[in-house]
GUMI-296864 format. One record per residue (C-alpha): x, y, z; residue in one letter. Coordinates in steps of 0.05 Angstrom, whole numbers, m for minus. Layout:
<nodes>
+--------+--------+--------+--------+
|     px |     py |     pz | residu |
+--------+--------+--------+--------+
|      X |      Y |      Z |      a |
...
+--------+--------+--------+--------+
</nodes>
This chain:
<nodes>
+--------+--------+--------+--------+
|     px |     py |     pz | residu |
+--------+--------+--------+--------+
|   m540 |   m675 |   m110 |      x |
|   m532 |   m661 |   m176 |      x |
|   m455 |   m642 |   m206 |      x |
|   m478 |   m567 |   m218 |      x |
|   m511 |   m572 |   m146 |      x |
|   m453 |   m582 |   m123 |      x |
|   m411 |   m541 |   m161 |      x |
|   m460 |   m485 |   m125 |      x |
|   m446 |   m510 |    m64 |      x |
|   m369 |   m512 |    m75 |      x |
|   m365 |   m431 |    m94 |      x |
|   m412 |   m416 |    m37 |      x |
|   m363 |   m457 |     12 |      x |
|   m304 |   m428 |    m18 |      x |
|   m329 |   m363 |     m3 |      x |
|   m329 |   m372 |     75 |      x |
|   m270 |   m416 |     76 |      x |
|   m218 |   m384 |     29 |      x |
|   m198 |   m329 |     79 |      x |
|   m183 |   m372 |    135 |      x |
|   m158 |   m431 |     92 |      x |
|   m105 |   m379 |     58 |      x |
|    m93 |   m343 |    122 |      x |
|    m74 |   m417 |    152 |      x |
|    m19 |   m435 |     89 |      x |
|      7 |   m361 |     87 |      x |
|     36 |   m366 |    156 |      x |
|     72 |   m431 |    142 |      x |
|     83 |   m418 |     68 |      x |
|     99 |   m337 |     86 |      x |
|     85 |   m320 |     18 |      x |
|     11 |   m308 |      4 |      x |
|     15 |   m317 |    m73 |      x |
|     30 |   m391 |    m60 |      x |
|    m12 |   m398 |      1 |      x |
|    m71 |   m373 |    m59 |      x |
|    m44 |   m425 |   m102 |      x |
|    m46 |   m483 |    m53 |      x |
|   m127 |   m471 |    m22 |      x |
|   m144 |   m461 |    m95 |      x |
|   m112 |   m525 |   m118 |      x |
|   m149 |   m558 |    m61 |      x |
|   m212 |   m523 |    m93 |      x |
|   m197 |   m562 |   m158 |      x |
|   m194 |   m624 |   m129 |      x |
|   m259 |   m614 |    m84 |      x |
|   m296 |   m604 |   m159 |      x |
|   m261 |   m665 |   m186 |      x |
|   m278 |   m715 |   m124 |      x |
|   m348 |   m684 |    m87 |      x |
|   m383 |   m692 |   m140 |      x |
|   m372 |   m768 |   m144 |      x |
|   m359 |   m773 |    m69 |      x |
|   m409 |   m726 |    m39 |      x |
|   m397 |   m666 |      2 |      x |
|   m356 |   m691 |     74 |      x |
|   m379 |   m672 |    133 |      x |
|   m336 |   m623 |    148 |      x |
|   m320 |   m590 |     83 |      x |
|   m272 |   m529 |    111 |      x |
|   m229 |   m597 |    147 |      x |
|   m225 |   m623 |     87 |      x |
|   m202 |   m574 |     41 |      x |
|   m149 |   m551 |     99 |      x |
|   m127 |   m624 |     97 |      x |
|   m115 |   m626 |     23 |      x |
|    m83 |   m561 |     27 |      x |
|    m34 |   m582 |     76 |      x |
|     m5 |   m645 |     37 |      x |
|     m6 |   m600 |    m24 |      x |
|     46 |   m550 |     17 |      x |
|     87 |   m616 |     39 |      x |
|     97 |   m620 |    m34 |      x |
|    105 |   m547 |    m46 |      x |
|    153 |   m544 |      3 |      x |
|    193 |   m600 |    m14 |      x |
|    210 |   m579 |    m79 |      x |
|    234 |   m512 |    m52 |      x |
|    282 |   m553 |    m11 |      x |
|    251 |   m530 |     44 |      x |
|    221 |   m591 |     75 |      x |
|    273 |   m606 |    127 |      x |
|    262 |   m543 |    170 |      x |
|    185 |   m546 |    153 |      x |
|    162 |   m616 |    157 |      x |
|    162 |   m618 |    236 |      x |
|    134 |   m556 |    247 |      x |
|     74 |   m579 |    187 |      x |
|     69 |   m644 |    230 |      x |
|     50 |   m608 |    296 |      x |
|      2 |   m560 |    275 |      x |
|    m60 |   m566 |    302 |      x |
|   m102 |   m522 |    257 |      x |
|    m68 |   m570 |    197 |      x |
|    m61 |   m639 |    217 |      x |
|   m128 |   m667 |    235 |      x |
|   m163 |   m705 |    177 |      x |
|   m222 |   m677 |    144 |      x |
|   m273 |   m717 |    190 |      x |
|   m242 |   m720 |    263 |      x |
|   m278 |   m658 |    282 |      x |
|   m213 |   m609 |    290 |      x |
|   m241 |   m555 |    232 |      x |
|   m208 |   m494 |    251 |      x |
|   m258 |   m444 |    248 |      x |
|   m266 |   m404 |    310 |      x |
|   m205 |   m429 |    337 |      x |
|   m151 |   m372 |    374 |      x |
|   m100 |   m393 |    332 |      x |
|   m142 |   m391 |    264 |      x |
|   m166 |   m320 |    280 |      x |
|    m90 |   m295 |    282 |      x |
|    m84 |   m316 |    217 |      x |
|   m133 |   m289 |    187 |      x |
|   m127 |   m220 |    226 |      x |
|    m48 |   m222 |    200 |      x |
|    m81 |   m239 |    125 |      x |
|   m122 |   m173 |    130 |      x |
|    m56 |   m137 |    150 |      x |
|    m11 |   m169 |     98 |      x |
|    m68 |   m153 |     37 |      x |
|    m75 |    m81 |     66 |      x |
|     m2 |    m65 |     72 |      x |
|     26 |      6 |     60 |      x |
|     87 |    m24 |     17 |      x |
|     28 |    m31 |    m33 |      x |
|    m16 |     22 |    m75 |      x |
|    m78 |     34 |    m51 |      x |
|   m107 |      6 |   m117 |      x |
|    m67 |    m61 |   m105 |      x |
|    m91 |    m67 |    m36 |      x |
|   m161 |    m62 |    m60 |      x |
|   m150 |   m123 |   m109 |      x |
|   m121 |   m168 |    m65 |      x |
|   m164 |   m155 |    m15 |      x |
|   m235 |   m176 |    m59 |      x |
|   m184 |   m236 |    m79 |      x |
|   m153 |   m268 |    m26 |      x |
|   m215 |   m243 |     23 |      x |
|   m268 |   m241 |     m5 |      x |
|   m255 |   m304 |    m60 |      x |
|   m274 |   m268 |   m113 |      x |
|   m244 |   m291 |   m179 |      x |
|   m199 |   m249 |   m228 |      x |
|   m253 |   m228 |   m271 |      x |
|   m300 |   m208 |   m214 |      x |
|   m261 |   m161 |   m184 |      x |
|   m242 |   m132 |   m271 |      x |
|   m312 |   m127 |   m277 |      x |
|   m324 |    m89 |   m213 |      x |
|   m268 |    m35 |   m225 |      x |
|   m285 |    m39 |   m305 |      x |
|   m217 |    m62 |   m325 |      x |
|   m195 |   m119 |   m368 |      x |
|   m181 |   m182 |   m338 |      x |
|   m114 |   m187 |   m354 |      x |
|    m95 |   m120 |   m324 |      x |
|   m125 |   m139 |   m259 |      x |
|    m87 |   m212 |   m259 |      x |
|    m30 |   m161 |   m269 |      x |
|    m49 |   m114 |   m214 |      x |
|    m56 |   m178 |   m164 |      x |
|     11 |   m209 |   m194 |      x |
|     50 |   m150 |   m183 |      x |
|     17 |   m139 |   m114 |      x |
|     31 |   m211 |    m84 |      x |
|    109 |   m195 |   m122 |      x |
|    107 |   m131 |    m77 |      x |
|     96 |   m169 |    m19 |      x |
|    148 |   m218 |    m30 |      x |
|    209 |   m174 |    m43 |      x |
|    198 |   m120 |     13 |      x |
|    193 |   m182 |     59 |      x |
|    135 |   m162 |     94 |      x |
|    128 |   m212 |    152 |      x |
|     64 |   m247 |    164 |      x |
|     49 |   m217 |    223 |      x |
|     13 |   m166 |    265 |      x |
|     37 |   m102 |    266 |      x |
|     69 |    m75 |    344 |      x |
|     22 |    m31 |    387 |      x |
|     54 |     29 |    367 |      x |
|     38 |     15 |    293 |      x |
|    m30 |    m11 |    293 |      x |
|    m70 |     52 |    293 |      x |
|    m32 |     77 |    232 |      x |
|    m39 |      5 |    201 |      x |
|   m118 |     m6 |    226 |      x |
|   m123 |     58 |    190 |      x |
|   m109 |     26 |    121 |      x |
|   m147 |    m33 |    130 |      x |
|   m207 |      2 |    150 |      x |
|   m203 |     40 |     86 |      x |
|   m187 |     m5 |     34 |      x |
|   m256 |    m36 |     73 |      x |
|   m290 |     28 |     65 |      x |
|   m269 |     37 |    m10 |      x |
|   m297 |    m22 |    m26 |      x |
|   m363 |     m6 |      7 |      x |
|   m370 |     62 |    m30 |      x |
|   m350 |     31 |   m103 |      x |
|   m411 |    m11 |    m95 |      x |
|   m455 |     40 |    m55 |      x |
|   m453 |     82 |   m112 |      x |
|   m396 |     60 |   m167 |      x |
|   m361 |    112 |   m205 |      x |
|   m370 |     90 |   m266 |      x |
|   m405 |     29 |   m314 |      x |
|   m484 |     25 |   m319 |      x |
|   m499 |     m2 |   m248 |      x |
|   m512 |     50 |   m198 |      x |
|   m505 |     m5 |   m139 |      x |
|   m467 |    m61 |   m129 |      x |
|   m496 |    m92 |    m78 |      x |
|   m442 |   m157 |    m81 |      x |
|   m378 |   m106 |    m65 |      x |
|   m426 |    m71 |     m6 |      x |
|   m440 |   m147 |     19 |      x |
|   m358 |   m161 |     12 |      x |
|   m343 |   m105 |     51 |      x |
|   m393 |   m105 |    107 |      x |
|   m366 |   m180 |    112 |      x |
|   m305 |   m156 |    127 |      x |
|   m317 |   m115 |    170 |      x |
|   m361 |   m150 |    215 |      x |
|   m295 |   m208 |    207 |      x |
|   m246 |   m151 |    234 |      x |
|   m299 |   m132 |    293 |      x |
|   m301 |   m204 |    316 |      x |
|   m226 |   m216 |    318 |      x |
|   m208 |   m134 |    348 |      x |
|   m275 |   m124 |    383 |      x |
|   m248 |    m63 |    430 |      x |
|   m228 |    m23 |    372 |      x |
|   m280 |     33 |    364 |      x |
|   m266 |     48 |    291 |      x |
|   m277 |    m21 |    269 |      x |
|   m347 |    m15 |    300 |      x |
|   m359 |     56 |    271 |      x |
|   m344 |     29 |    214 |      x |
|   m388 |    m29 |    209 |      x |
|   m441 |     14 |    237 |      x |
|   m439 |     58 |    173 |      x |
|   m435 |     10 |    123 |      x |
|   m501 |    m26 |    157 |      x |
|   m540 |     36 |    172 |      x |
|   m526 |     56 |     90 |      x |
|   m552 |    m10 |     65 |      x |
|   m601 |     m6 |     98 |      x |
|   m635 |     42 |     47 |      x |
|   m618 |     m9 |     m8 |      x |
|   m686 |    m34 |    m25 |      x |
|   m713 |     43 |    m41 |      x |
|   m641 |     69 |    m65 |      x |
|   m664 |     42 |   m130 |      x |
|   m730 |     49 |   m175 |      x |
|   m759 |    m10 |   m224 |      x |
|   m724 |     m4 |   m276 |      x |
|   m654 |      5 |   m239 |      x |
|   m653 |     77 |   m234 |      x |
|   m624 |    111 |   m183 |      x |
|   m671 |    148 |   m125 |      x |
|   m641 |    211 |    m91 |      x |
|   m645 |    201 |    m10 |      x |
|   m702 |    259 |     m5 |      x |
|   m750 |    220 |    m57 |      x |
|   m745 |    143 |    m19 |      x |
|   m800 |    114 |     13 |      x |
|   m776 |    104 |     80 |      x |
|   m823 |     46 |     94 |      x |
|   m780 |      0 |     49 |      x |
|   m716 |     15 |     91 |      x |
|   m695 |    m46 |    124 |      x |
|   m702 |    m34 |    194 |      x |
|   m668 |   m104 |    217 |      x |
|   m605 |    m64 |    180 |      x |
|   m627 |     m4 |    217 |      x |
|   m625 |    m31 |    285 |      x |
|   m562 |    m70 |    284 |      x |
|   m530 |     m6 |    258 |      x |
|   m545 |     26 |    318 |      x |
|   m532 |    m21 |    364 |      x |
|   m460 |    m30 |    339 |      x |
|   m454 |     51 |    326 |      x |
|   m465 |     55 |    405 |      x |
|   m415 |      7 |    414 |      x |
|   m364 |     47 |    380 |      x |
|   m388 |    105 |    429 |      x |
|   m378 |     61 |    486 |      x |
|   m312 |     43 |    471 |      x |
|   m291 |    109 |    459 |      x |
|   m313 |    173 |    489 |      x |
|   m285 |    214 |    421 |      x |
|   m306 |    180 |    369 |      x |
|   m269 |    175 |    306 |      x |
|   m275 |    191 |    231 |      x |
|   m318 |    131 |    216 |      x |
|   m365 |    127 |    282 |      x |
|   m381 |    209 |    266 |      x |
|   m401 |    180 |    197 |      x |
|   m445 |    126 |    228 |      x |
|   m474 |    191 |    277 |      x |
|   m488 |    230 |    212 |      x |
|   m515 |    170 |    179 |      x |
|   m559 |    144 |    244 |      x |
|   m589 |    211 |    239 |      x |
|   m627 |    200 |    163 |      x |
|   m645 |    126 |    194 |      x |
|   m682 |    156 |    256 |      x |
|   m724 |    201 |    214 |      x |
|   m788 |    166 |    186 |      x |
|   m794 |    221 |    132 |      x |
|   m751 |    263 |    101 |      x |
|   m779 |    323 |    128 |      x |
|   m769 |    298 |    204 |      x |
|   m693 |    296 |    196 |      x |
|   m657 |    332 |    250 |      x |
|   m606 |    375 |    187 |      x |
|   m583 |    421 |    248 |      x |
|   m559 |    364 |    291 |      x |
|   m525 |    338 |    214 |      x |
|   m492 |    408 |    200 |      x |
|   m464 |    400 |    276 |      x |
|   m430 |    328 |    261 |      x |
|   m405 |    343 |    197 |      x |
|   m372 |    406 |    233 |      x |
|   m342 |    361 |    287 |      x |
|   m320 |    310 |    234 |      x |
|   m294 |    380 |    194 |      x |
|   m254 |    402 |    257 |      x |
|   m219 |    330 |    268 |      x |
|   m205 |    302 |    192 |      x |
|   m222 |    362 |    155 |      x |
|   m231 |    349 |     70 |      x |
|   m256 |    387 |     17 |      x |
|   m303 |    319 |      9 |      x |
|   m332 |    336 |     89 |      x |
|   m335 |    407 |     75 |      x |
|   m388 |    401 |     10 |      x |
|   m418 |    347 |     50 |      x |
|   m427 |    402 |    113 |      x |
|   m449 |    450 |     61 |      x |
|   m506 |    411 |     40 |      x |
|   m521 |    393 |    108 |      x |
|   m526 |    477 |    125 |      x |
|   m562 |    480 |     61 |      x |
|   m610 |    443 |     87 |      x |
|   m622 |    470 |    164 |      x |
|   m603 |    544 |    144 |      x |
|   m626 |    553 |     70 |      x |
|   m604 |    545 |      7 |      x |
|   m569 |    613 |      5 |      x |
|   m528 |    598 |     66 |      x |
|   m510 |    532 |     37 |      x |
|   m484 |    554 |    m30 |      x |
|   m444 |    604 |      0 |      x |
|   m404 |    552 |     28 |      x |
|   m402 |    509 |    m37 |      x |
|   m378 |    575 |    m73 |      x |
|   m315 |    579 |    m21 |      x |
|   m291 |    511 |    m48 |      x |
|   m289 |    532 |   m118 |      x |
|   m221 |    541 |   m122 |      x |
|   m196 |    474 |    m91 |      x |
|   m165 |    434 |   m147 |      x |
|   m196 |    363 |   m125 |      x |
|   m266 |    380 |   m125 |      x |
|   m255 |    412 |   m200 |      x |
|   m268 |    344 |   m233 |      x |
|   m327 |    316 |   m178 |      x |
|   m387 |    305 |   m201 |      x |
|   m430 |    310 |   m133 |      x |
|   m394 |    376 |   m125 |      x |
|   m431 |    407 |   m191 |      x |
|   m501 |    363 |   m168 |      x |
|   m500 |    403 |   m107 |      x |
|   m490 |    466 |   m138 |      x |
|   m545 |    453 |   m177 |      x |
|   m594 |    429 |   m131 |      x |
|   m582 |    491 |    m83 |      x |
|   m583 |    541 |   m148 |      x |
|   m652 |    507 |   m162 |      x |
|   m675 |    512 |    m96 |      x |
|   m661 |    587 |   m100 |      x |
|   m706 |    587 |   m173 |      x |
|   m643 |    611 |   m207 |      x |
|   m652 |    565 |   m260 |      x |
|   m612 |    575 |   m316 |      x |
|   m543 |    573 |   m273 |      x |
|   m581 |    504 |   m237 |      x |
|   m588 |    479 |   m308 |      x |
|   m506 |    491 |   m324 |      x |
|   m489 |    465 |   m260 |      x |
|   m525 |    386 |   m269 |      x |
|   m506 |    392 |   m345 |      x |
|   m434 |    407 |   m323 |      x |
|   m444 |    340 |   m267 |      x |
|   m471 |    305 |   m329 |      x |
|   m407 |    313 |   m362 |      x |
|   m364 |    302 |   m311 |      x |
|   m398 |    226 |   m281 |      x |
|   m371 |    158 |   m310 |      x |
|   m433 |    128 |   m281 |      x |
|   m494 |    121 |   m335 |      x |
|   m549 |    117 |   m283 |      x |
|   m521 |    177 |   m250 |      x |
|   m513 |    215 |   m317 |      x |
|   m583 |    203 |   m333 |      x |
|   m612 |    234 |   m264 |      x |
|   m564 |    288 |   m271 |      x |
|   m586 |    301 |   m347 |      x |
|   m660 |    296 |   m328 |      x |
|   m650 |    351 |   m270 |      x |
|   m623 |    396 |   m323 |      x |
|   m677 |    378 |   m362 |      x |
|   m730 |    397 |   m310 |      x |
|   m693 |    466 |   m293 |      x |
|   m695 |    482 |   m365 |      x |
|   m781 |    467 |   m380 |      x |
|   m791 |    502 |   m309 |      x |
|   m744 |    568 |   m341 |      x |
|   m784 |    555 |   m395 |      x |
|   m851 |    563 |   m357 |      x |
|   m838 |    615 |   m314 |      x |
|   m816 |    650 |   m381 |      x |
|   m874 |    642 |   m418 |      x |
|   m916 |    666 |   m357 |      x |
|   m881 |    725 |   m342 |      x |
|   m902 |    741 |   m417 |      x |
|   m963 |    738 |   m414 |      x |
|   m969 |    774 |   m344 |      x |
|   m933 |    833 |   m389 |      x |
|   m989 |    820 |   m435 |      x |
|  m1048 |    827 |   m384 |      x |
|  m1017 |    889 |   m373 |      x |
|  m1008 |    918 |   m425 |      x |
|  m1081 |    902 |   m448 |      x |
|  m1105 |    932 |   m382 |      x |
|  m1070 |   1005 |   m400 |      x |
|  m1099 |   1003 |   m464 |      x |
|  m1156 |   1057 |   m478 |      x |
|  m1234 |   1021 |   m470 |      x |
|  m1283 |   1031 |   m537 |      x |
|  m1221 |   1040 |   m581 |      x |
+--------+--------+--------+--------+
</nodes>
């Protein structure tokens, strides 16, 4: 194997390992910024010696056992190493060598760790932002200027961001630990959404010149499908999971040749991937199962299961939509769920129905500066044929999107209202003209 082979190979196994390698030195380290430093250390070396050596047979051993003497070290020079070094000796998950056939992976005790890791990076001591970052990094591996170029920042404002966040961490104590029964649902709750904010940053990111960003959507889904394994009776984690599969599913029509966006009424369903399609439904009845009212993301999955059962656009059940998105409405109610339940009415009742419920959230102040609320003006007004106000609506979208691919559909729909005004223009001329031909005196 070459050295850039295995260079390859070294990111891809970082990938899988980091989370549980980190998770494994945070609890004995109980500082996560260190615990980072340590596993990524032990990264260094693995490029330094594997590709002389070869890759070891148990790679994830390996790395844990370099890690470990690395936090002997650590330790000791904190002064620390009297109170630590027994409990170091006798840890299972850490003491093994890398080829005696103890890798961690799987094991109860390595699962705890990593479910307190998620819980640590998704803390509420930290902004939502923050949580975000150290989620991609100390979950998901991804480096520093990864995650910059995701959330189009520089990459010495997100080293920042993650600097501060680990600092955060440190002085408000926050134990490595799980959180007590009575706090879990509030804490689930944040985990599940810095999850879910990743997902919809690359389903359809809010600003730069990709429209999809399929790598975040990948992260996230891993995650989630990570938390489902280690809490498998929470319903939410499944709901979740279910959602995120069921909308990647429509990746491979979501976008056309040349990178452009395609709206969900326009995609060939036939290039849906129904391996995606199916597992979203399994686990979305799973959720159900586990709980007889489901939550804010299994009614998402519902909503979203409906689109995937329909093998054309015009089979999809917008009623039985209209009635979710009321039901999620009722429960976790949003100006986001009510233009969502607009469109859905839009759809099953008429356009006129619809944009009578867009026009009632006019006034709310965090829908002023959202795009999708303007596209859906737009798309109802041109439904209706009045399109000149159609034509201000997507031009005001235009302005309003940070997202190229998305201004350019947006500027081509106001495009399209404007010719058809246009036609419909010129027409009604010349109907005037017939006429007026037809009244005039014959033989003159």
């Amino acid at each position: 194997m070459t050295a850039s082979e295995t260079e390859r190979t070294v990111g891809a196994l970082w990938r899988i390992e980091s989370p549980r390698l980190i998770a494994a030195l945070a609890r004995l380290t109980r500082d996560i910024g260190l615990a980072e430093e340590l596993a990524q250390d032990a990264l260094v070396e693995a490029l330094e010696r594997w590709p002389v050596s070869g890759i070891p047979r148990r790679p994830g051993a390996w790395l844990m056992t370099v890690a470990r003497r690395r936090a002997l070290n650590a330790l000791a020079r904190r002064r620390m190493i009297a109170d630590k070094h027994e409990a170091l000796a006798h840890e299972p998950s850490l003491a093994e060598g890398p080829d005696d056939g103890a890798h961690h992976e799987g094991a109860l005790a390595g699962d705890d760790d990593l479910l307190r890791l998620i819980f640590c990076a998704c803390h509420p001591v930290l902004t939502q932002e923050a949580r975000v970052a150290l989620t991609l990094r100390v979950l998901c591996g991804l480096g520093t200027d990864e995650i910059a170029r995701a959330f189009l920042c520089a990459p010495t404002t997100m080293q920042q961001r993650i600097v501060r966040a680990k600092r955060a961490l440190a002085e408000a104590r926050v134990p490595f630990e799980l959180p007590d029964r009575e706090a879990l649902p509030e804490r689930l709750g944040s985990v599940l959404a810095v999850i879910y904010l990743v997902f919809n940053e690359g389903y359809a990111a809010t600003s730069g010149d990709a429209w999809l960003r399929k790598d975040l959507c990948e992260d996230a889904m891993r995650l989630g499908r990570m938390l489902a394994e280690l809490m498998p009776e929470e319903s939410e984690v499944h709901g979740l999971v279910a959602l995120m599969e069921l909308n990647a599913s429509r990746f491979p029509a979501r976008l056309g040749p040349d990178g452009a966006p395609i709206l969900l009424l326009d995609q060939d369903r036939r290039r849906w991937d129904r391996l995606l399609i199916r597992r979203g439904l399994a686990r979305l009845e799973r959720a159900q199962r586990l709980c007889t009212e489901p939550g804010f993301y299994a009614l998402q999955a519902a909503i979203v299961a409906c689109h995937a059962r329909a093998a054309r656009a015009d089979a999809t059940d917008w009623a039985a939509i209209a009635a979710l998105y009321a039901r999620l409405e009722a429960r976790h109610p949003s100006p986001i769920v009510r233009l969502n339940r607009a469109v859905a009415v839009g759809m099953a009742e008429g356009a006129e129905r619809g944009l009578a419920l867009v026009d009632t959230l006019g006034a709310e102040p965090t829908l002023a500066s959202y795009a999708s609320m303007q596209a859906v003006r737009g798309d109802l007004l041109e439904r209706l044929g009045r399109l000149a106000e159609a034509e201000a609506a997507f031009q005001r979208a235009a302005t309003l999107t940070r997202n190229t691919r998305e201004r350019a559909v947006l500027e081509a729909r106001a495009a399209r209202c404007r010719e058809r005004a246009a036609r419909h223009a010129g027409q009604g001329e010349r109907r005037q003209d017939e006429r007026a031909g037809q009244d005039e005196p014959s033989g003159v």
